[in-house]
C-alpha positions as CSV (number, residue, x, y, z in Angstrom):
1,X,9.4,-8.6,6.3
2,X,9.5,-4.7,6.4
3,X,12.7,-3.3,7.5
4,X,13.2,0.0,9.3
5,X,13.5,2.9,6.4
6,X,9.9,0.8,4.8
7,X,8.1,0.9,8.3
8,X,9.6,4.1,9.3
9,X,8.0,5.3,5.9
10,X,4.7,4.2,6.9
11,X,4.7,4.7,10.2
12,X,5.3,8.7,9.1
13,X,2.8,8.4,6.5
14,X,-0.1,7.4,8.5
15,X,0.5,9.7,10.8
16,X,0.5,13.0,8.6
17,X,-2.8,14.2,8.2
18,X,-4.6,14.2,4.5
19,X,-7.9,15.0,4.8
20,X,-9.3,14.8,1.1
21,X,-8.9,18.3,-0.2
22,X,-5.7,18.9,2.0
23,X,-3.7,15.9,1.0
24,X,-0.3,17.9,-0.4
25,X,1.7,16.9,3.1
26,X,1.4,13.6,2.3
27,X,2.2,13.7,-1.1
28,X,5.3,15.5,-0.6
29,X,6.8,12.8,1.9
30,X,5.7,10.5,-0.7
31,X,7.9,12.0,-3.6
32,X,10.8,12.2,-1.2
33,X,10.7,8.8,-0.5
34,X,10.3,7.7,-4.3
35,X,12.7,10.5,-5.9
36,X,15.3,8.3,-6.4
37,X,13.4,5.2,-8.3
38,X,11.2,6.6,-10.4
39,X,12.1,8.7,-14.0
40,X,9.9,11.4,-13.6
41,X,7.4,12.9,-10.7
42,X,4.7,15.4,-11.0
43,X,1.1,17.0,-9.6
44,X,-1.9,17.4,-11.1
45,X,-4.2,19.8,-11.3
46,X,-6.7,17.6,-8.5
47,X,-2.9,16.9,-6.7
48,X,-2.6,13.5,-7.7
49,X,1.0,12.3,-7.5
50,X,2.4,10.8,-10.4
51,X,5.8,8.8,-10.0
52,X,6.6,7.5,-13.4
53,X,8.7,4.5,-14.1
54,X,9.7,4.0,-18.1
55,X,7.7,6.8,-19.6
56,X,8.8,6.5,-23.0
57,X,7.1,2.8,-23.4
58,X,4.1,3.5,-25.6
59,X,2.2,0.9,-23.4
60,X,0.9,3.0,-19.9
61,X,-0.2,0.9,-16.5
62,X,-1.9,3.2,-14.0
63,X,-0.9,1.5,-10.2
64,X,-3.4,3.5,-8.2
65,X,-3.5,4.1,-4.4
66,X,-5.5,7.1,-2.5
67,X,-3.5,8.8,-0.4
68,X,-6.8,10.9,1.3
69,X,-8.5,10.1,4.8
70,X,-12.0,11.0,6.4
71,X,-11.7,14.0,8.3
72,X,-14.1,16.9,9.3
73,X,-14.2,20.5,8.8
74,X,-15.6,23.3,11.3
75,X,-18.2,24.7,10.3
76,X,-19.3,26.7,13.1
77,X,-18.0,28.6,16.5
78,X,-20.2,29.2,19.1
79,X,-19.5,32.3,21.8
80,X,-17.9,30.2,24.3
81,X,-15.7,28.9,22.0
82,X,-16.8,25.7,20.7
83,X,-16.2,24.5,17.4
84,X,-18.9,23.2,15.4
85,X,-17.6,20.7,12.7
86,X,-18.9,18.6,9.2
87,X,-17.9,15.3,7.8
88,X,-15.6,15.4,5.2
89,X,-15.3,12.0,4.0
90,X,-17.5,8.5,5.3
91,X,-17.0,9.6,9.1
92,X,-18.5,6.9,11.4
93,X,-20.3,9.6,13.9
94,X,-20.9,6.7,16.3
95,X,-17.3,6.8,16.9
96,X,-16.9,10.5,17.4
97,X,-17.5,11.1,20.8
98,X,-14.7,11.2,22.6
99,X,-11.9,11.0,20.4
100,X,-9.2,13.3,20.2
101,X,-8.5,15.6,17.3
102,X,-6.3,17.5,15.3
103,X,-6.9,20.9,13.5
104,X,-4.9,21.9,10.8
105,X,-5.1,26.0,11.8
106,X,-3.8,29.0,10.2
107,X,-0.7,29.4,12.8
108,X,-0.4,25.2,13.3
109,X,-1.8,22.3,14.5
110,X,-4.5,23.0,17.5
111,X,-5.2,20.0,19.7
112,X,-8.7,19.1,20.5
113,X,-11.4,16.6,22.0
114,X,-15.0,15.6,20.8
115,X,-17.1,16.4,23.9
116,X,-19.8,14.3,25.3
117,X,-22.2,14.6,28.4
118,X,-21.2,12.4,31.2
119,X,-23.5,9.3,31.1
120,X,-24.1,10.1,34.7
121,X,-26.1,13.1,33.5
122,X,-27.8,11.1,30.7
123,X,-31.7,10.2,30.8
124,X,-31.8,6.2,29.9
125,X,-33.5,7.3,26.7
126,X,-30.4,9.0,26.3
127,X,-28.0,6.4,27.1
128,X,-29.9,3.8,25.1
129,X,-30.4,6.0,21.9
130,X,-26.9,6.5,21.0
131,X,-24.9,9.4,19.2
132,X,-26.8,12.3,18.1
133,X,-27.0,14.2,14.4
134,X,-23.3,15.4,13.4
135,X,-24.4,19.3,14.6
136,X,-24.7,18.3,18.0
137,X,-21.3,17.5,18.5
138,X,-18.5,19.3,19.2
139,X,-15.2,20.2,19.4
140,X,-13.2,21.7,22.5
141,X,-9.9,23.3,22.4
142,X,-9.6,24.8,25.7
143,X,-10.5,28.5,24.2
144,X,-12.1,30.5,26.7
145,X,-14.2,32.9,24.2
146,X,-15.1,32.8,20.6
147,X,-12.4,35.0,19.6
148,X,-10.0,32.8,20.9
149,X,-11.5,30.1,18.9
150,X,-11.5,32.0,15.8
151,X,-7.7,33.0,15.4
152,X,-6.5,29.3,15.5
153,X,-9.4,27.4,14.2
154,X,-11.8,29.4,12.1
155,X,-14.7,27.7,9.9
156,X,-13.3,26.1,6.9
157,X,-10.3,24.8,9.3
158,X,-9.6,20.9,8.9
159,X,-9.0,18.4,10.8
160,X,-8.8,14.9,11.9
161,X,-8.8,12.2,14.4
162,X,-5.2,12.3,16.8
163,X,-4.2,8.6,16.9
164,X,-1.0,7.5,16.0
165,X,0.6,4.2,14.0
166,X,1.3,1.5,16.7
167,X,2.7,-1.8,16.3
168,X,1.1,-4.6,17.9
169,X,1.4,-8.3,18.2
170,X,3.8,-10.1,16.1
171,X,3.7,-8.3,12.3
172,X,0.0,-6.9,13.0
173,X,-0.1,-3.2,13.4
174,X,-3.1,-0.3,14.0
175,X,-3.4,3.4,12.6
176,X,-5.6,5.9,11.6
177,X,-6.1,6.1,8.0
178,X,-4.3,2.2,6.8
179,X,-7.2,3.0,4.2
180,X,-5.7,3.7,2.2
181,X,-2.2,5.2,3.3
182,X,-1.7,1.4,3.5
183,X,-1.9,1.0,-0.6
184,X,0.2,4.6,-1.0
185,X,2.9,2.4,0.7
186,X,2.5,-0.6,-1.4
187,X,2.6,0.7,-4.4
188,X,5.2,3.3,-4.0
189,X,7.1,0.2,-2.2
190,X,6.4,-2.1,-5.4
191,X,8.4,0.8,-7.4
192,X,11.0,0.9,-5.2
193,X,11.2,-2.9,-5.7
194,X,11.3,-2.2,-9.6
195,X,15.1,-0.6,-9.1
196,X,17.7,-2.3,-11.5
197,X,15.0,-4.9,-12.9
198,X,13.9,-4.6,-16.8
199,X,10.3,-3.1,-17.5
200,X,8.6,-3.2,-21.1
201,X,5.6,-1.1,-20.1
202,X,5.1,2.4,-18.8
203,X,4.5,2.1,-15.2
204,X,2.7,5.5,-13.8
205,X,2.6,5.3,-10.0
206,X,-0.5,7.5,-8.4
207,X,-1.3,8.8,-5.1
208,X,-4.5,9.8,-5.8
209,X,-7.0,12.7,-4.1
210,X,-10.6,12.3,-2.9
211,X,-11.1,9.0,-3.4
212,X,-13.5,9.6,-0.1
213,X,-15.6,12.2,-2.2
214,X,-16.5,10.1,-4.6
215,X,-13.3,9.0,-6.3
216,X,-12.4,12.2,-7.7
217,X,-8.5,12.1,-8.2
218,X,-8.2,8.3,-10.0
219,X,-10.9,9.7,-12.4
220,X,-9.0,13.0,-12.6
221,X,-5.9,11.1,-12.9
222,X,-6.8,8.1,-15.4
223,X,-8.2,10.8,-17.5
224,X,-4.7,12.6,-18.1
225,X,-3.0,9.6,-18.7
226,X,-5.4,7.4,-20.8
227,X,-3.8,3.8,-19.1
228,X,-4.2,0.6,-21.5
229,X,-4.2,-1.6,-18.0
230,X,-4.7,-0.6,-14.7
231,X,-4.4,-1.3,-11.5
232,X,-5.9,-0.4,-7.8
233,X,-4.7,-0.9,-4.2
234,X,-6.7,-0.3,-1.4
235,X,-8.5,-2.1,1.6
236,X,-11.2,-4.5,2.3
237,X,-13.3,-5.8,5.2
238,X,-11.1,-8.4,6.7
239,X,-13.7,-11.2,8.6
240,X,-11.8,-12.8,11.1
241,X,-12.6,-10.2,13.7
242,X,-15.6,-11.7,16.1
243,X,-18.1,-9.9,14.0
244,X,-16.9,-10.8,10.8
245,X,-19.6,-11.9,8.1
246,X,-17.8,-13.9,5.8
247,X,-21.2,-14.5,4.2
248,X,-21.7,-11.0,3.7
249,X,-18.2,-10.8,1.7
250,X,-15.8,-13.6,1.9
251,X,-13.5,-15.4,4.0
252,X,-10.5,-12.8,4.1
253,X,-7.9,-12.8,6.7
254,X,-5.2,-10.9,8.4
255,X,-1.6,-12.4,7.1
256,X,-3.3,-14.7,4.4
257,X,-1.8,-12.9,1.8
258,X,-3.1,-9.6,-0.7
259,X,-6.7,-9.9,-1.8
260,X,-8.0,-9.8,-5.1
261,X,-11.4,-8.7,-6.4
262,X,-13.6,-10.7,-8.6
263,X,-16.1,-9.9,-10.7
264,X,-17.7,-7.9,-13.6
265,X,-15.9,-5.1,-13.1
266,X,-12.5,-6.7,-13.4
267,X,-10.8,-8.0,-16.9
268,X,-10.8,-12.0,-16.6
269,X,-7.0,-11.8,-19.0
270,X,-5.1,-9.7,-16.4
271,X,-7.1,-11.4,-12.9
272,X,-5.0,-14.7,-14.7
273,X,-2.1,-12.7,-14.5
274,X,-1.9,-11.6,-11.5
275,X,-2.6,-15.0,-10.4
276,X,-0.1,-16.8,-12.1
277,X,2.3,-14.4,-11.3
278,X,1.4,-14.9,-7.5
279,X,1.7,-18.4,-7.5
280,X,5.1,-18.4,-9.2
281,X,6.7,-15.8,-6.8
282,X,4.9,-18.1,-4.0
283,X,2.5,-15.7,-2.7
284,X,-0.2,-16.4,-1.0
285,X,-3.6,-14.9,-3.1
286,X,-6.9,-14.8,-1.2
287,X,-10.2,-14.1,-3.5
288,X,-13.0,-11.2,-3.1
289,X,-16.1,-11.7,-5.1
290,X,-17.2,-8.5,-5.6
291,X,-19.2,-5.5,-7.9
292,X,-16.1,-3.6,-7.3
293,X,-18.3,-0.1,-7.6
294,X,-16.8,1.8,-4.8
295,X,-13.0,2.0,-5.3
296,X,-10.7,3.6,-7.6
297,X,-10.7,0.4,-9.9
298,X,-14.1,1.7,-10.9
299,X,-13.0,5.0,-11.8
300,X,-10.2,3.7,-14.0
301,X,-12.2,1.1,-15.7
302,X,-14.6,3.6,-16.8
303,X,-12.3,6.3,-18.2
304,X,-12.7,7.6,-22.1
305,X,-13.5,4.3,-24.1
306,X,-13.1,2.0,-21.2
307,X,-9.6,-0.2,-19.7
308,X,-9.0,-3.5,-18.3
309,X,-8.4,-3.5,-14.8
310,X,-7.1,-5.3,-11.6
311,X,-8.2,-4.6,-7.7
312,X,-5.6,-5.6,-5.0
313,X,-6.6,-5.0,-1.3
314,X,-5.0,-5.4,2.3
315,X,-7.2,-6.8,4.5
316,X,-8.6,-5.0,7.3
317,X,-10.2,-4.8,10.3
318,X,-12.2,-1.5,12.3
319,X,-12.5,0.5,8.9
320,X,-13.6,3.7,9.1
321,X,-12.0,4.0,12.4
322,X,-9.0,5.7,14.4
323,X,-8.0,2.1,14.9
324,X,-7.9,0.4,11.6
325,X,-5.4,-2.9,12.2
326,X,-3.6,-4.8,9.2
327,X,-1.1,-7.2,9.3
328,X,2.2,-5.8,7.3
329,X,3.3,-9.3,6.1
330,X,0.2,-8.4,3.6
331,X,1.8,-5.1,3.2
332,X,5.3,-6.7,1.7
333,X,3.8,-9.5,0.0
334,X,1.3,-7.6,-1.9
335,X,4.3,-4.6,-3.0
336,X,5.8,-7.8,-4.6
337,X,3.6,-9.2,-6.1
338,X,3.1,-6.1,-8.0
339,X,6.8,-5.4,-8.7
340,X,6.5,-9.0,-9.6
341,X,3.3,-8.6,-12.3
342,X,4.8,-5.2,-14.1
343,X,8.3,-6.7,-14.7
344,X,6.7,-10.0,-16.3
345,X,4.4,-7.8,-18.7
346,X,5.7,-7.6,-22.6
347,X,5.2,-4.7,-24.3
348,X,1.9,-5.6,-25.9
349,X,-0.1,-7.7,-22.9
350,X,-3.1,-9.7,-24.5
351,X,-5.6,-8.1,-21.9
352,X,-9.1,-6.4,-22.7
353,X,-12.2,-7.9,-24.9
354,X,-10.8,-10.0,-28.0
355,X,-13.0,-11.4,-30.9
């Protein structure tokens, strides 16, 4: 069970906005919030966060999170004052219309709405087609010219959806951007965990970048520290929603417990870990067969001559969306289990290919 400082924690971090590119808000709560666990923090060059727990070991574990979210970018502003916007990121345009935004401007944060024609206006061709192409939409702010526009929103201004962290039934909660602010907070929550116990390996903690541009910070990131083991955390497509396709990707449910990925890309010696350990602290561990191509795991296990890897996820429902809904006993459990995993490790873990 979260207490109040943890869930504050998250609560604040899914509500600052990162945007891959313009993630350094949320990285700095981030280091606040870890400064007095780990030995030694630091940024990149890409702005990856590093919280570092036993550097001197000669053994290093990369525990991997991405701290970005989809968001948009204007692009355009018309005379009357309407802003004109890209995707930055997997944006779901169907769900675009209508929401409510935030810019990040040159003076602050300018409010906003996605506009749409009233469906009373709409032919039936265009009620049944759906949303248009992403340059048909738009954003208003309420400016009454294009000059207004451009002094608090110009192109190149950032943005994203305006929803906030709400708790809902029992431990189950709904944000914009759980994926993957969700695995910032385990991970930094498994250090936290790692206070006062005994560690024999080099723990480096990262908040990566741009995971949503093609994993960008984790191979920035696994590159500068050159990890003998790692380690991912993000989401995955919970299916106990009432279109969930468990035949599509597995049987994976809200409060059942962190999910692990397996699969080719994930080393068979360390999966056995992780699952040992999990049973031993009692945790419940549900099972994801999977490539495991499009998440930071992949990034890691492909840097310089190749490392053994791990993929923990939360599962989730609505991704993609301004509604994304997890349940947090799979926030805890999973932190824990990781805490759990790095403290049992000896200095020299037998993981990797072995004749």
């Amino acid at each position: 069970m979260l207490d109040k400082t943890q869930l504050d924690f998250l609560r604040t971090l899914c509500e600052t906005q990162t945007p891959s590119g313009r993630e350094i808000e949320g990285q700095r709560l981030v280091a606040k919030y870890v400064e007095g666990f780990a030995d030694e923090i630091t940024l990149d060059g890409l702005g990856n966060l590093h919280a570092v727990k036993n550097p001197g070991a000669p053994f290093r574990v990369m525990i991997d999170a991405h701290c970005d979210e989809n968001g948009l970018m204007v692009q355009f502003v018309d005379d009357k004052g309407f802003l004109f916007f890209s995707p930055v990121g997997g944006v779901n345009r169907q769900l675009l219309p209508g929401e409510r935004v935030s810019l990040m401007g040159p003076k602050g944060n300018v409010p906003g709405v996605i506009g749409r024609k009233p469906i009373h206006l709409m032919s039936q061709k265009e009620r049944d087609s759906g949303v248009g192409e992403m340059d048909e939409l738009w954003i208003d702010i309420g400016a009454k010219d294009k000059a207004e526009a451009l002094e608090v929103a110009p192109p190149g201004t950032f943005g994203t959806a305006d929803a906030p962290f709400r708790l809902l039934c029992g431990t189950r909660a709904s944000a914009r951007a759980f994926d993957d602010r969700c695995g910032v907070f385990v991970i930094m929550e498994a250090l936290r965990r790692l206070k006062g116990r005994p560690l024999a390996v080099a723990a480096h903690f990262v908040s990566t970048t741009q995971e949503e541009l093609g994993l960008l910070g984790s191979k920035v990131a696994a590159f500068g520290i050159d990890p003998n083991l790692g380690l991912s955390v993000d989401v995955t497509f919970a299916t106990d929603d009432p279109q969930g396709n468990p035949r599509r990707t597995a049987d994976l449910r809200l409060g059942g417990g962190p999910v692990m990925g397996v699969g080719p890309n994930y080393d068979p010696a360390f999966s056995e870990i992780v699952k040992g350990t999990a049973a031993a602290s009692g945790i419940p561990l549900q099972l994801h067969p999977r490539k495991g191509n499009g998440n930071d795991a992949f990034a890691i296990r492909h840097t310089r001559a190749g490392v053994p890897v791990v993929h923990l996820a939360i599962p989730l429902r609505y991704m993609h969306s301004s509604v994304e809904t997890l349940d947090l006993d799979d926030l805890d459990r999973c932190a824990q289990l990781i805490a759990d995993v790095l403290a049992s490790l000896p200095a020299q873990p037998e993981v990797g290919f072995r004749l």
